[in-house]
N, C-alpha and C positions, 0 to 999 in steps of 0.2 A: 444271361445267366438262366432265365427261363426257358427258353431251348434246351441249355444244357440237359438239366435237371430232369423236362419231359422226354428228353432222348435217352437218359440213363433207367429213367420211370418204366420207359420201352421195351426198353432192352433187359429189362430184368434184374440192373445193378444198381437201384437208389438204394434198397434197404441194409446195402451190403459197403455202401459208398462213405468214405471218409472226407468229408468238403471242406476246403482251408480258402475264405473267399478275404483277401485284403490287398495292398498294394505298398508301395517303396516311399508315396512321398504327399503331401497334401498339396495345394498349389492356393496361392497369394493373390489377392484382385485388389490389390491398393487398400484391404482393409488398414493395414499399416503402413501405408506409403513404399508398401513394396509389390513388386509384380514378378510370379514366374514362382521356383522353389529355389532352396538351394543357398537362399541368403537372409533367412530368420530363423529365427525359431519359435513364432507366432503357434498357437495354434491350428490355424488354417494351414501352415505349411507341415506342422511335424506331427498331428493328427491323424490318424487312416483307420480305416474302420477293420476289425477282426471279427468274423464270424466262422464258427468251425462248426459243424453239423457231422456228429457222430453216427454210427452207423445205429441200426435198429433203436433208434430215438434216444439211447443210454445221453445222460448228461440231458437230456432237453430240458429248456427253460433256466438251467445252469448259469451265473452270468459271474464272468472275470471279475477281478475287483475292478474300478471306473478305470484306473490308467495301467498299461499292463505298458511293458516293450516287448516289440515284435523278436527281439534276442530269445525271445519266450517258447519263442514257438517250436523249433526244434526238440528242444528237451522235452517240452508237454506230448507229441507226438511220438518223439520215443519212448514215454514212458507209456503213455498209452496202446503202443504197439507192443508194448514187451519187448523193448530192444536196448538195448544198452548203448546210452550216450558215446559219442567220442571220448575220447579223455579231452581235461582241459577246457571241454564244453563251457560256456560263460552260456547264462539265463537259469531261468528255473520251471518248474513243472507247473502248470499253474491251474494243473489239477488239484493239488497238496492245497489245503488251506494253508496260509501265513498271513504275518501283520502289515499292513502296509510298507512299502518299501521305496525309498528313496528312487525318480525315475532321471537320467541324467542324460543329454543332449546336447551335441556340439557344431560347431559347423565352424571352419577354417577358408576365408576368403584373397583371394589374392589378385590386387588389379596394380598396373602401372598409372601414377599419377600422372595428370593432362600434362602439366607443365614441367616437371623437372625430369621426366622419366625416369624416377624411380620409382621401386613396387611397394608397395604399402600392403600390409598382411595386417587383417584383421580377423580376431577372433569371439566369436560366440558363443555361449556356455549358458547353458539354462538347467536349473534342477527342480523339482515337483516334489514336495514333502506333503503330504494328505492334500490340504486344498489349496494349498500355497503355490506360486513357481513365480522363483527370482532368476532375470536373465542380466546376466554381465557381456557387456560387448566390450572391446580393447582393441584400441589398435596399434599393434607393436611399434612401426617406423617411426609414427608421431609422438608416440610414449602418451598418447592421452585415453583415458577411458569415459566412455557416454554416461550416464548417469545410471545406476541401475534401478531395476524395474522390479516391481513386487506386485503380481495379483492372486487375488480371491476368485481359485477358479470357481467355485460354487455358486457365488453372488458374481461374479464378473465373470462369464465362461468366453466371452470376445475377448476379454484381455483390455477392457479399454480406461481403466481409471488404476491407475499406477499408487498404490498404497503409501509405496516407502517412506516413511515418517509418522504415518498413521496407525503403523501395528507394532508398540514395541516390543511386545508378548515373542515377536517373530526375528525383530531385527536385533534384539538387543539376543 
């Protein structure tokens, strides 16, 4: 990225440069007893950093509210450009101030079981209300659901001490 940047610095196109630096997916090292992406919704895996660096400094030091979706990003970039969204567009500008907003996340997994070879689909669903995010996992074939999960991202940002029972402000 630092190459980039001195090569654009070079060339005479940083101060005229619109930079959108993030990525698709976080990845898993057994903080959860999971490795790889693609099969939690931890934060280590559905995390990715957004940094957007506007042109002749406008917006610097600006900072999104803490959890944004990358759904975001188009629209904020259209709007910033003067261009008018698709229709239909799903995210929001997120240059506009608003009030915090429900963030929602899902993941659909599907393996064939070892011994009966049948497929087992299981689902994941996690939503983030201010500092909160409850994750429900189910898995359809077996009809059973894991327990669900409730942390305080703010005092817990690893996700590792599971609330549910202890906040009834939230559950109730």
């Amino acid at each position: 990225l630092g190459r980039l940047i001195e090569e654009l610095k070079a060339r005479g196109l940083w101060e005229d440069c619109l930079l959108v630096v993030t990525a698709d997916h976080g990845e898993e090292f057994s903080e959860h007893k999971g490795w790889g992406h693609s099969s939690t919704l931890f934060s280590e895996a559905i995390e990715v950093p957004l940094v957007v660096r506007f042109p002749d400094g406008r917006h610097k030091g600006q900072r999104f509210q803490p959890r944004v979706q990358q759904i975001a990003l188009l629209p904020t970039l259209c709007h910033y450009l003067g261009l008018q969204p698709p229709a239909n567009l799903e995210g929001r500008n997120l240059l506009a101030p608003v009030e915090s907003t429900p963030l929602f996340a899902s993941i659909d997994l599907h393996a064939p079981a070892s011994d009966t070879g049948k497929v087992w689909f299981r689902c994941r669903d996690s939503v983030v209300v201010d500092d909160h995010k409850l994750i429900e996992t189910r898995t359809e074939s077996a009809g059973w659901r894991d327990p669900l999960l409730l942390y305080h991202l703010q005092t817990d940002p690893r996700e590792g001490r599971n609330l549910l029972g202890q906040e009834p402000l939230v559950e109730g």
